[in-house]
C-alpha positions in Angstrom: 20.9 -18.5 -30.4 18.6 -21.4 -29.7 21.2 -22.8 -27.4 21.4 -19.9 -25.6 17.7 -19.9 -25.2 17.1 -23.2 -23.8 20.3 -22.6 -21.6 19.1 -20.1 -19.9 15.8 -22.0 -19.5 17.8 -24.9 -17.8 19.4 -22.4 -15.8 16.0 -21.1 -13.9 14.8 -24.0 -13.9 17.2 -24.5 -10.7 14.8 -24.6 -7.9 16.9 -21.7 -6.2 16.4 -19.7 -8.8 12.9 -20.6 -9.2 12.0 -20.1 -5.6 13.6 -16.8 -5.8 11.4 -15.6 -8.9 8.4 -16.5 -6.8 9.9 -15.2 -3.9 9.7 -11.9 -5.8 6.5 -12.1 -7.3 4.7 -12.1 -4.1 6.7 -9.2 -2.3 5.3 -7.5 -6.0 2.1 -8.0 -5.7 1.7 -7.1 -1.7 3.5 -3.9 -2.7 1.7 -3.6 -6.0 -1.8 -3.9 -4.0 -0.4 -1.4 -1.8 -0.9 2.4 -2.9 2.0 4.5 -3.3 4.2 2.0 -2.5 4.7 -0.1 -5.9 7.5 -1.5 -8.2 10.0 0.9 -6.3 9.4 -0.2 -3.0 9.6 -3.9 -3.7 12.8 -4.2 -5.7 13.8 -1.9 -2.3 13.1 -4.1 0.0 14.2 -7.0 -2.1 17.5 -5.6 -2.2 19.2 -5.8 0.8 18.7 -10.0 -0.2 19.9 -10.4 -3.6 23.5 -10.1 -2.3 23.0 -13.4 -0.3 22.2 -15.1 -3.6 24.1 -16.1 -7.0 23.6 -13.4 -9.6 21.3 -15.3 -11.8 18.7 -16.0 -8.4 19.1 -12.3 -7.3 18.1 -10.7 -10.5 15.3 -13.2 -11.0 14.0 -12.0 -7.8 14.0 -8.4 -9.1 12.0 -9.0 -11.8 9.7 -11.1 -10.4 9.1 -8.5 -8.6 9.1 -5.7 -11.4 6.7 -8.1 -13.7 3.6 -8.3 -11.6 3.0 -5.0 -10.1 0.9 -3.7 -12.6 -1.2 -6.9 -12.7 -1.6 -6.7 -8.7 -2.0 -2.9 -8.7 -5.2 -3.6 -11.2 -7.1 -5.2 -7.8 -6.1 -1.4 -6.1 -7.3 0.4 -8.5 -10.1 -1.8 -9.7 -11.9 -2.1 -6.0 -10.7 0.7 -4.8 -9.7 3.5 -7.3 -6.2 4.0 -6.2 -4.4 4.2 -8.6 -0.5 3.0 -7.1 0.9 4.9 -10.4 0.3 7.1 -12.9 0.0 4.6 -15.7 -2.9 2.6 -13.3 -5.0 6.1 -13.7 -7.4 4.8 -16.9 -8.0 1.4 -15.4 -8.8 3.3 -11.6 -11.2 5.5 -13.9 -12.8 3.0 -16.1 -12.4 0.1 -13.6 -13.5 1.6 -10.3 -16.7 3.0 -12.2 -17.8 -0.9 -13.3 -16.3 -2.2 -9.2 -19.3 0.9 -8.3 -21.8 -1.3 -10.6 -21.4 -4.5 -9.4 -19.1 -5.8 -11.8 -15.6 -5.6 -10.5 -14.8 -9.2 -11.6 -15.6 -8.6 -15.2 -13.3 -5.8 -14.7 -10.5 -7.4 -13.1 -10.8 -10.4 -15.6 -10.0 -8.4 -18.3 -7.1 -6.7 -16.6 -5.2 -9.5 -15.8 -5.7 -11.0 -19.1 -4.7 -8.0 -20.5 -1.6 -7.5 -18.0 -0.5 -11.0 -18.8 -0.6 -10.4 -22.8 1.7 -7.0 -22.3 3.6 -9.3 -20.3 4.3 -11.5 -22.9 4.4 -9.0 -25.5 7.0 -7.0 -23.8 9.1 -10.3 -23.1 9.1 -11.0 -26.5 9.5 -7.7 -27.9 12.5 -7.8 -25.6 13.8 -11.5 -27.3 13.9 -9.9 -30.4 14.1 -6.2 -30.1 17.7 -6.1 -28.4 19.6 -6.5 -31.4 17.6 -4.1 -34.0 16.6 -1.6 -30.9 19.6 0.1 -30.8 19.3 2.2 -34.1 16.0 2.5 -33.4 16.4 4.5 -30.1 19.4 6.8 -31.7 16.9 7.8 -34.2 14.9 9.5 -31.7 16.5 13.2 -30.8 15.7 15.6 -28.2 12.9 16.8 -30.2 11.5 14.0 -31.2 11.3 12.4 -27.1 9.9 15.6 -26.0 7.1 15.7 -28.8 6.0 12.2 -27.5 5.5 13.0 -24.0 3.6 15.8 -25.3 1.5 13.8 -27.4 1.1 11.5 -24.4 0.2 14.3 -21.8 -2.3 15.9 -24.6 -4.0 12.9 -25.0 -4.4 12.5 -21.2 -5.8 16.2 -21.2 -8.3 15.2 -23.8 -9.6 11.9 -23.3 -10.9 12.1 -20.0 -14.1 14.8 -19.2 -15.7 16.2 -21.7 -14.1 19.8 -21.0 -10.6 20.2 -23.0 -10.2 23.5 -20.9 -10.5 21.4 -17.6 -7.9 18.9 -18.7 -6.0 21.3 -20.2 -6.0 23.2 -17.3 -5.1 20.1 -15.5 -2.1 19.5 -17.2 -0.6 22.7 -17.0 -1.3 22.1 -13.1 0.6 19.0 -12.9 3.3 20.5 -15.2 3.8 23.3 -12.5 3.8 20.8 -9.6 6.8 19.4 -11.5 8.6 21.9 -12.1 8.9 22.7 -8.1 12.1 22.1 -6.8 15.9 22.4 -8.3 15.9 23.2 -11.9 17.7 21.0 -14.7 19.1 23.5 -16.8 20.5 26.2 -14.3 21.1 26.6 -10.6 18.1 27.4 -9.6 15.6 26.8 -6.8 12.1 27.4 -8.2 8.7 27.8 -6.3 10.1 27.0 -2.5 8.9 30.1 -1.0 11.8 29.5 1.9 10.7 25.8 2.4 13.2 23.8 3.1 10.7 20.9 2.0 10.3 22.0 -1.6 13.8 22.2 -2.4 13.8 18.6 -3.7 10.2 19.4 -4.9 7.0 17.3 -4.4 7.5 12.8 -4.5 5.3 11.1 -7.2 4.0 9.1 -4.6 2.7 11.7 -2.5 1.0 13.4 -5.6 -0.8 10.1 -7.1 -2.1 9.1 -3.4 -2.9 12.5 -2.6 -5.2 13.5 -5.9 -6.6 9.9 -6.4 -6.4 8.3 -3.2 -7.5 10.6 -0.6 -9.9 12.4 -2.5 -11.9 8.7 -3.3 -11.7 7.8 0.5 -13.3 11.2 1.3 -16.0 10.8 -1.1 -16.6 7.1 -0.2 -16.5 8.0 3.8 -19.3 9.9 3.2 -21.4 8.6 1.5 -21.3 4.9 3.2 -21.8 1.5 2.8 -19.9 -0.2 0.5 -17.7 0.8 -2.8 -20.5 -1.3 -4.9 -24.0 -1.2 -3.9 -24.9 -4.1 -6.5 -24.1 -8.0 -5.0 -21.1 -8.9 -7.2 -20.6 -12.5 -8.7 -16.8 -13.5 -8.5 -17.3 -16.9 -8.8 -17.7 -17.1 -13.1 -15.4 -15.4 -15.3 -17.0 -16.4 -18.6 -17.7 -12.3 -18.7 -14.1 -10.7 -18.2 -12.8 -13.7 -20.6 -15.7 -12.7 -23.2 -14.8 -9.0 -22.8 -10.9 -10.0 -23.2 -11.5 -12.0 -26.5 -13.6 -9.5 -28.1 -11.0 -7.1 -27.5 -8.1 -9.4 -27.9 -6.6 -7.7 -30.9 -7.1 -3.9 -29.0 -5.0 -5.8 -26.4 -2.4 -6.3 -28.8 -1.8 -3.1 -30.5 -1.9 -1.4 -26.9 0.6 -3.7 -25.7 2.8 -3.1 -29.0 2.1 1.2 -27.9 3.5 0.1 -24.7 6.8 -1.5 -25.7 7.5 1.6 -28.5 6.6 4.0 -25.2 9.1 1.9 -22.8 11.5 2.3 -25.6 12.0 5.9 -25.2 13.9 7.0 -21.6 12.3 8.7 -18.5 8.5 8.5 -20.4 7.9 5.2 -20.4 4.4 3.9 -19.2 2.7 7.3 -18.0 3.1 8.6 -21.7 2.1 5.1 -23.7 -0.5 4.1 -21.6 -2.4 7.6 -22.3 -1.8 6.8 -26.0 -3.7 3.4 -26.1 -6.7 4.4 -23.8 -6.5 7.1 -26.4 -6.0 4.3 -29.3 -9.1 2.5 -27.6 -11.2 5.8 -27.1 -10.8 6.8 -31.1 -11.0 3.1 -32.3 -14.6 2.8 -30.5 -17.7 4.1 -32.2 -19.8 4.7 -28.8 -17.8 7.1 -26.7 -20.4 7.5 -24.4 -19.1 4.7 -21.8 -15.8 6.0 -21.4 -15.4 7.7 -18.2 -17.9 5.5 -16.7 -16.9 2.2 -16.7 -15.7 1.2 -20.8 -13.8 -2.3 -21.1 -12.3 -1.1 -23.8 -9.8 1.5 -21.7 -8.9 -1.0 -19.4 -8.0 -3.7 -22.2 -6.1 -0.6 -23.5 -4.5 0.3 -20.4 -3.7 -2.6 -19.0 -2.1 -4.0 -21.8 0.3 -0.9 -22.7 1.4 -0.4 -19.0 2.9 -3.8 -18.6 4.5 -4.0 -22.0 5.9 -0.6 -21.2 7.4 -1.8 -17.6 9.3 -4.3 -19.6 10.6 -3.0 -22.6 11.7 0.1 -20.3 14.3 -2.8 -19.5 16.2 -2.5 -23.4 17.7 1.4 -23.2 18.6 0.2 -19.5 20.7 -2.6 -20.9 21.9 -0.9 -24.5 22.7 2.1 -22.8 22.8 2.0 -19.2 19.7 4.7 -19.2 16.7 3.2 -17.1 13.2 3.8 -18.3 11.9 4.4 -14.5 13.3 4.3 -10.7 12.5 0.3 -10.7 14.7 -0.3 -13.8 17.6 2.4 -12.1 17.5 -0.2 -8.8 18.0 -3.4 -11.3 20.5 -1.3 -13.3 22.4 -1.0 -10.2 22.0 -4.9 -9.2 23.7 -5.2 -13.1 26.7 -3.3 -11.9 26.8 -5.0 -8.7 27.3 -8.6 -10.3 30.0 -7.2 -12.7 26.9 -7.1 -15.4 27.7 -3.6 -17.8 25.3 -3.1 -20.0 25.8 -2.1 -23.4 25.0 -2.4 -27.2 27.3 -5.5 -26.7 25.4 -7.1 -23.4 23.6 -9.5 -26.0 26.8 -11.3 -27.7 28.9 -10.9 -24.1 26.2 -12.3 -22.0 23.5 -14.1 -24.1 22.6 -16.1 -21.0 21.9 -13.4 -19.1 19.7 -11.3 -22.1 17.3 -14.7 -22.0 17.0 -15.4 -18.3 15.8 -11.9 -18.4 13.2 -12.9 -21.1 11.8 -15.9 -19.8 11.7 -14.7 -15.9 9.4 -11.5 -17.2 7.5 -14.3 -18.9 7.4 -16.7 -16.3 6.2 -13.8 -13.9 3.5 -12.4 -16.0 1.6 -15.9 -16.6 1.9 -17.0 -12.9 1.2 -13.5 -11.1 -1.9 -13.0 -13.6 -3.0 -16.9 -12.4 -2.1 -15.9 -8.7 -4.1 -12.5 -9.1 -7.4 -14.7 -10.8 -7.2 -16.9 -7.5 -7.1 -14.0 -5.0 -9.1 -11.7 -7.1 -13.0 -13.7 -5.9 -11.8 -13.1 -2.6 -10.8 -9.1 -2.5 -13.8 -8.3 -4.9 -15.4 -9.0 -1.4 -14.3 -6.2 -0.1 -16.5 -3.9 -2.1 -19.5 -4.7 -0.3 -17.9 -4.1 3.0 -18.9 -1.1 4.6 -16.0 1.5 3.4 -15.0 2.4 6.7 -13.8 -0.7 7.7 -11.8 -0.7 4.3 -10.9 3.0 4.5 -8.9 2.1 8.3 -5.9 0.4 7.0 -6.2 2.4 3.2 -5.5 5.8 4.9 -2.9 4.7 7.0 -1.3 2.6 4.1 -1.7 5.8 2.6 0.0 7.5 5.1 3.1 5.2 5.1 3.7 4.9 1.5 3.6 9.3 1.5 5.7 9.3 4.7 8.9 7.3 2.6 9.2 10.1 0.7 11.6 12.3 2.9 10.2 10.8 6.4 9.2 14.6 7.4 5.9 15.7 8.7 6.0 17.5 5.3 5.2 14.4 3.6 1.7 13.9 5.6 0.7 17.5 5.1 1.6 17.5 1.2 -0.6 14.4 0.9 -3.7 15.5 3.0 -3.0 18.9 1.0 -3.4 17.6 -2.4 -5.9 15.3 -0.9 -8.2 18.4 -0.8 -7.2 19.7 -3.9 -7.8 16.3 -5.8 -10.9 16.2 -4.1 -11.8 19.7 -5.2 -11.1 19.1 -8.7 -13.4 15.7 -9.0 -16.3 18.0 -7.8 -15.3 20.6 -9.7 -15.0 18.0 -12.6 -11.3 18.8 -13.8 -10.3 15.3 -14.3 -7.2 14.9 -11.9 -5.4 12.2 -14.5 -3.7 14.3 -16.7 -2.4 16.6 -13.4 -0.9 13.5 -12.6 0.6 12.4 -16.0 2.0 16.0 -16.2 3.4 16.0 -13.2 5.8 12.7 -14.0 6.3 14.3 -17.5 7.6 18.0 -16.4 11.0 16.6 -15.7 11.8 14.3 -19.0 9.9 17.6 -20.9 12.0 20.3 -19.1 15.1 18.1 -20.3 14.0 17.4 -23.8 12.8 20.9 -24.3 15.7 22.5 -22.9 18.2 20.3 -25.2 16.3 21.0 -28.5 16.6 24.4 -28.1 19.9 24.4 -27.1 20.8 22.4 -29.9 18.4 23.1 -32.7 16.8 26.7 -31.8 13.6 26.7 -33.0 14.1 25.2 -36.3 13.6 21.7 -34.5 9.8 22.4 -34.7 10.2 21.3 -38.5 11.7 17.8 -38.1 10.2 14.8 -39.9 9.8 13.2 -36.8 8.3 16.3 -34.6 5.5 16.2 -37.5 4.9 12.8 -37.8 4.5 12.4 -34.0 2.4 16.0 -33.5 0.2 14.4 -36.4 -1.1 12.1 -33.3 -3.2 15.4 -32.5 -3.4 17.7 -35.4 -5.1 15.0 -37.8 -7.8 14.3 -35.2 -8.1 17.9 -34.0 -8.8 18.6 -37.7 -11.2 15.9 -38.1 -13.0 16.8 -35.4 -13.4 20.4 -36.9 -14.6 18.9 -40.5 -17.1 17.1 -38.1 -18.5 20.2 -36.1 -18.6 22.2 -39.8 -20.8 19.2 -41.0 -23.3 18.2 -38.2 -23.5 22.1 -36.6 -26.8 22.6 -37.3 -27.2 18.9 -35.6 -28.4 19.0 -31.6 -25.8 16.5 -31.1 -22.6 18.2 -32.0 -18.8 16.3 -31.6 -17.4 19.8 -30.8 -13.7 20.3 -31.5 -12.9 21.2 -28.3 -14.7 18.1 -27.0 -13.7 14.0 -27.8 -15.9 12.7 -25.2 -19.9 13.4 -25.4 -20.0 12.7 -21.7 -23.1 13.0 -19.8 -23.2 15.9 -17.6 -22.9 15.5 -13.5 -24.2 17.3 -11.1 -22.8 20.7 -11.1 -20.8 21.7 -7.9 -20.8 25.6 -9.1 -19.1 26.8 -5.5 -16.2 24.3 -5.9 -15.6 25.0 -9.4 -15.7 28.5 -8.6 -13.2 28.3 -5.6 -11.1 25.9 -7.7 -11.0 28.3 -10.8 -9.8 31.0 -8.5 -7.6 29.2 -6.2 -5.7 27.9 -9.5 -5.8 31.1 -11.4 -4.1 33.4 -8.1 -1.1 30.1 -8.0 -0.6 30.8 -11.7 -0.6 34.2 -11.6 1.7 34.7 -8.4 4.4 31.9 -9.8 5.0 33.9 -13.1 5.5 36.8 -10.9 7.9 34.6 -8.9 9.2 33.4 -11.9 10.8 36.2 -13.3 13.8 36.2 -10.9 14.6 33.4 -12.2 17.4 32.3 -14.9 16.1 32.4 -18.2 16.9 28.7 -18.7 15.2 28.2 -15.9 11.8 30.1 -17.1 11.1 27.5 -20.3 9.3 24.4 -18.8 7.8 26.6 -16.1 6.3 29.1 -18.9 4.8 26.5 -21.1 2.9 25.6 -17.9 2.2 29.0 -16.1 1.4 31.1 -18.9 -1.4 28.7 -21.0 -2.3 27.9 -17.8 -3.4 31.1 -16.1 -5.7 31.8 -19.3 -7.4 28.9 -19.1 -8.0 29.2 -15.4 -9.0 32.6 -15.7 -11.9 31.1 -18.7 -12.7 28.9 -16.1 -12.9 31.4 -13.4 -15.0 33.2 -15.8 -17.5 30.6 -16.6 -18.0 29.5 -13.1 -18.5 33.0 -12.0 -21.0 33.4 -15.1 -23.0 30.2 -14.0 -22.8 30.4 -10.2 -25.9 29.5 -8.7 -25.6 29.1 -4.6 -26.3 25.0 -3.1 -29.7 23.9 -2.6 -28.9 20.9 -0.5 -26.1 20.5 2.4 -23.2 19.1 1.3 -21.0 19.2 4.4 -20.2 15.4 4.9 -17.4 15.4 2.9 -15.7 18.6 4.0 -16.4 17.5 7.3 -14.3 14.3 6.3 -11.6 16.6 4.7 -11.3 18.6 8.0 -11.2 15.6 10.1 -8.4 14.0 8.1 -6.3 18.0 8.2 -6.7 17.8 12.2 -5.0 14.4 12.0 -2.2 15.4 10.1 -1.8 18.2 12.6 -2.2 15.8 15.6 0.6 13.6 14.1 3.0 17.1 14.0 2.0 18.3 17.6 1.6 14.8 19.7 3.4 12.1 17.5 1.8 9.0 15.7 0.3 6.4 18.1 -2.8 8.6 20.3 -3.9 10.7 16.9 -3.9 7.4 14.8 -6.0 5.4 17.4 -8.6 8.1 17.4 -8.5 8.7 13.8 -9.0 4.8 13.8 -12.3 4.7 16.1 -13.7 7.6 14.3 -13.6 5.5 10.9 -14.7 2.0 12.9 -17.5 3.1 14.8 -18.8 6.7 13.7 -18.7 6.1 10.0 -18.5 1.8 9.7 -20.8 1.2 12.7 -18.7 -1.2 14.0 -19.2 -3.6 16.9 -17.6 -2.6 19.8 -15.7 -6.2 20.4 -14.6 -6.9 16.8 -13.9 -3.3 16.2 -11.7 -2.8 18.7 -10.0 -6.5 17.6 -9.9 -5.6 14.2 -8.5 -2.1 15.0 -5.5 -3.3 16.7 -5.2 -5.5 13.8 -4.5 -2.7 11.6 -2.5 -0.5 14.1 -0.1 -3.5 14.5 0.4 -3.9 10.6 0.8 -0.4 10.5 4.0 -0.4 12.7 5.1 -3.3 11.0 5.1 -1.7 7.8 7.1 1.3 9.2 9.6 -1.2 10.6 9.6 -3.0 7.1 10.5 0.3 5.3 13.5 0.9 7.8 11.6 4.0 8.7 10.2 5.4 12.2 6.6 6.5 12.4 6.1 10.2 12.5 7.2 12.0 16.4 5.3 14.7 17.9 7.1 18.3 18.1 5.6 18.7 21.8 5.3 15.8 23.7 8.3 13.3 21.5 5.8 10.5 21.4 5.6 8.4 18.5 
C-alpha cells in the first residue's frame, strides 16, 4: 500500500500535473467567489481542457477545482451574505452578521481554517474509508437515506429563528418548490400551470441567488454605505486562529458529520452541514449568539461542508452514484479515460485512488493559504459603499441565474424569488431551511417513494429509521422535561423554540401578506394536486398538507397582531420594483440599454459616484459582464421587440 502511496505522490509531483492542480484551484475559487455559479460551473468550464491533457493532469485539474470552492465561497458569503450553495447558508447567516460588525477577518480566519481541516479530513477519510465503505453504504436502505435528509431538513427548520412554525413553514415551502416539475415516480407534470418553463421545474441556482442573494442586495441598497459600518482590521489574524483553536475539536467532529453525510447519495452537504451547525448549536451553552454572528456555526459549517464535498467522491467511485452534479462531471471524466469505478477501483487502480487523495489534500492546504492572502484585501470591500459592490453582484447574479435554461424565464424566476426571499427575512421566516428543502425534495421524493414501495409502512419501525429519528425525538423530549421544569420561570426554553433569540422589529404587514400569499399557494396546489397520480401525490402531500396549517397559524397570528407602519418603509420596495422593471426591460428591449441604466442607477443615485470614475468603473463591469456570458458559451438575454442584445 505504501508503495502505492508514495507512487502516486511521485506521479503529481510532475510539474504538468502540478500546474494543472493549480490551474484548477484558481478557476475554483473565481467560480467559488462567484454566486450561483460554483463547483458545477468550474469543473464545466474546465472540461472542454482535460482532454488535451494525460489522465492523471486532467483529473487533477477537476479536483483542484472541486477542493476549494467551499473555502473561496466562505469570502461570498462571509462579505457579502451570498451564499453560492445551500451548504454555505449557516456560514452566510453567522458570518455575514460578524462582516456587519466589523469583524469579517475573524470570521473568515476561522473558515478557512476550518475548510482546510474538512479538507484534510475528508482526504483521509477517503485514504482509508474506500476499502471498509462499501458495507457501510449497503447498510443504509431506502428508509434509512430518506430519514437522514429529514433529520437534516428538520434541523435546518429548527435551528435558525426562534419560531419552529416559521421554519417549518419554510421547509414545506422549499419542499413544494422542489417538487415542481416532472415527477420521479409517475408520468406526471406537476405544478406548471401551462408553462413551458416549469416543466423541468425551478434550477438550484436560481432559488439560492434568488432567496439569499437578491433579497441582501435589496436590503443593503437601501440602507447605504457599506456592508460593515465598523473599520475592520485584516491585517492580524491572532483572533480567527484563537477562535479556530478553541473550537478545534468542534471542527473535528463536524468535519467527521460531513464525511458520514457525503457518504450517503444525492444528500450530501446540504443535509450534514445542517447537522453540525445543529451539533455546534446543542453543544453550546449560550444560544443566544446564534443567528447573529456565533463562531461556533461557522467552525461547524465550514468544516462539515468541505469534508462532505469530498467524501461525496467514495459512492461515485464504489458505485458509480455521484454525491452531487460536480462529482456526476468527474464521474464522467472517469469514464472518459477508460477509469470504471467500482468496489474493485481500489486493487485495479491503486494509483489512481491516491492521486485522488493527495490532490484533495494538496488543494485544501494551498487554496485555504491562497484564500488567507486574498482575504485582507476583499474584506475591504465591506466598507465600500454597497452600490459600488452591488453593480457587478447583481449582474453576476444575473449570469449565473441565466445558465440555467438561458430563457428570460430564468431572470424573472430570480428577481421573483428575490421578492419572496426578501419578504420572508422581514417577515422573519428564515429562508435557510426553504433552501435546504428545496435540494432535498428530489432525493426525499425518491427515498420515500422506494420505502413504501418496498416496505409499506412497516419501514417506520427499522432500527435504523429509529436510531436516526432519535436525532430529534430525544432533544424534542428534552426540551419538554425542560419547559415542565422552569414554566413558572420568565425565561422559558419552550419546546417549540431551540433558539432564545432576541426579537426584531416586527414587520406585521409583510408577515401578514407573506402568511396569506403562502397559505392561498398551498391551498390552490392540493386542489391542483388531486389530478394527479397517486404516486405522484406522496412528496407533494408531506409538503402541501403540514404546510397549509402552519401557514394558515401564521396567517392567524399575524392577522391577530397586526398593527399598521408607523414609519415609511418604501426604500426597499422601491429597490424591489426597480430591479422587476429591469427584468422586464431585458424581455422587451434586450440586455445592453436596460443593463447600463440599471448600472448608473446603482453608481450614481444609490453609491454617489463620481461622474469620471463612475462611468470608468461602470464600463469595467459591463465589459466583464459580456465576458462572462462569452465564457459560459452563452448569449446575453435578446429583446422580444427590438432583437437587441
Amino acid at each position: 500500500m505504501l508503495e502505492h502511496v508514495f507512487s502516486a505522490l511521485d506521479a503529481l509531483t510532475d510539474p504538468v500535473r502540478l500546474l494543472a492542480l493549480f490551474a484548477g484551484m484558481l478557476v475554483g475559487m473565481v467560480f467559488g467567489m462567484l454566486p450561483g455559479l460554483g463547483g458545477v460551473a468550474a469543473v464545466s468550464i474546465l472540461l472542454p481542457f482535460i482532454y488535451y491533457l494525460d489522465d492523471f493532469s486532467g483529473l487533477a485539474m477537476l479536483l483542484g477545482a472541486v477542493s476549494v470552492v467551499y473555502t473561496s465561497d466562505t469570502i461570498t458569503s462571509v462579505l457579502l451574505g451570498a451564499p453560492g450553495s445551500p451548504a454555505s447558508a449557516p456560514t452566510a447567516i453567522e458570518g455575514h452578521a460578524l462582516a456587519k460588525q466589523g469583524e469579517a477577518a475573524r470570521a473568515l480566519g476561522v473558515g478557512f481554517l476550518s475548510s482546510m481541516v474538512g479538507g484534510l479530513m475528508g482526504a483521509m477519510i477517503l485514504l482509508v474509508a474506500i476499502p471498509v465503505a462499501g458495507p457501510i453504504v449497503l447498510m443504509l436502505g431506502t428508509p434509512e437515506l430518506f430519514m437522514f435528509a429529514f433529520v437534516g431538513l428538520f434541523f435546518a427548520s429548527s435551528m435558525i429563528g426562534k419560531d419552529l412554525a416559521k421554519g417549518i413553514a419554510a421547509a414545506c415551502l422549499g419542499l413544494f418548490l422542489g417538487v415542481v416539475g416532472p415527477a420521479s415516480a409517475a408520468a406526471d407534470f406537476r405544478f406548471t400551470f401551462g408553462q413551458v418553463y416549469l416543466l423541468d421545474g425551478f434550477s438550484l441556482t436560481i432559488v439560492a441567488l434568488g432567496l439569499f442573494g437578491v433579497a441582501e442586495a435589496i436590503s443593503m441598497l437601501a440602507a447605504g454605505g457599506g456592508i460593515s459600518h465598523t473599520p475592520i482590521t485584516v491585517s492580524n489574524w491572532g483572533a480567527g486562529f484563537t477562535d479556530f483553536w478553541k473550537n478545534r475539536w468542534l471542527v473535528l467532529r463536524a468535519s467527521i458529520i460531513g464525511v458520514f453525510g457525503g457518504f450517503v447519495p444525492a444528500v450530501g452537504a446540504s443535509a450534514s452541514t445542517w447537522v453540525a451547525y445543529g451539533h455546534a448549536i446543542r453543544s453550546t451553552k449560550d444560544k443566544s449568539k446564534f443567528g447573529h454572528g456565533e463562531i461556533r456555526g461557522i467552525a461547524a459549517s465550514e468544516g462539515a461542508n468541505n469534508a462532505t464535498v469530498i467524501s461525496d467522491l467514495v459512492p461515485t467511485l464504489l458505485f458509480s452514484v455521484p454525491g452531487g452534479p460536480a462529482a456526476a462531471i468527474f464521474l464522467g471524466a472517469l469514464f472518459s479515460f477508460g477509469y470504471y469505478p467500482g468496489p474493485r477501483m481500489i486493487s485495479q487502480n491503486p494509483d489512481l485512488m491516491f492521486l485522488i487523495v493527495w490532490s484533495v489534500a494538496l488543494s485544501s492546504v494551498v487554496g485555504a493559504a491562497i484564500c488567507f492572502a486574498i482575504a485582507p484585501t476583499l474584506a475591504k470591500l465591506t466598507r465600500i459603499p454597497f452600490g459600488i459592490i452591488a453593480a457587478p453582484l447583481i449582474l453576476i447574479m444575473v449570469v449565473g441565474a441565466y445558465q440555467a435554461t438561458s430563457t428570460m424565464g430564468d431572470i424573472f424566476m430570480l428577481f421573483g424569488l428575490g421578492a419572496l426571499g426578501w419578504m420572508m427575512k422581514h417577515a422573519e421566516w428564515p429562508r435557510a431551511p426553504a433552501l435546504v428543502g428545496f435540494v432535498l425534495a428530489a432525493p426525499m421524493e425518491q427515498y420515500f417513494w422506494l420505502s413504501n414501495q418496498i416496505h409499506g409502512w412497516s419501514w417506520l419501525l427499522r432500527p435504523g429509521v429509529l436510531i436516526i429519528a432519535s436525532f430529534i425525538a430525544i432533544p424534542a423530549i428534552l426540551n419538554i422535561y425542560r419547559w415542565i421544569r422552569n414554566r413558572d420561570k420568565t425565561q422559558i426554553d419552550a419546546a417549540a423554540q431551540v433558539l432564545n433569540l432576541p426579537a426584531s422589529e416586527d414587520h406585521k404587514t409583510i408577515s401578514l401578506i407573506l402568511a396569506g400569499l403562502v397559505s392561498i399557494a398551498f391551498a390552490y396546489a392540493i386542489w391542483e394536486m388531486t389530478g394527479f397520480n397517486a404516486s405522484s401525490r406522496l412528496m407533494p402531500s408531506l409538503a402541501l398538507f403540514p404546510g397549509l396549517l402552519l401557514a394558515l397559524w401564521l396567517l392567524y397570528r399575524a392577522i391577530r397582531d397586526y398593527a399598521p407602519a408607523t414609519g415609511s418603509q418604501f426604500k426597499e420596495p422601491l429597490i424591489l420594483i426597480v430591479l422587476v422593471v429591469y427584468a422586464i426591460a431585458l424581455w422587451a428591449i434586450g440586455f445592453t440599454i436596460p443593463t447600463i441604466g440599471l448600472l448608473l442607477w446603482m453608481l450614481f443615485a444609490r453609491a454617489s459616484m463620481r461622474l469620471v470614475p463612475g462611468l470608468i468603473y461602470g464600463a469595467v463591469v459591463f465589459g466583464i459582464v459580456w465576458l462572462l456570458f462569452n465564457v459560459l458559451r452563452g448569449d446575453a438575454p435578446v429583446g422580444v421587440l427590438t432583437g437587441l442584445s
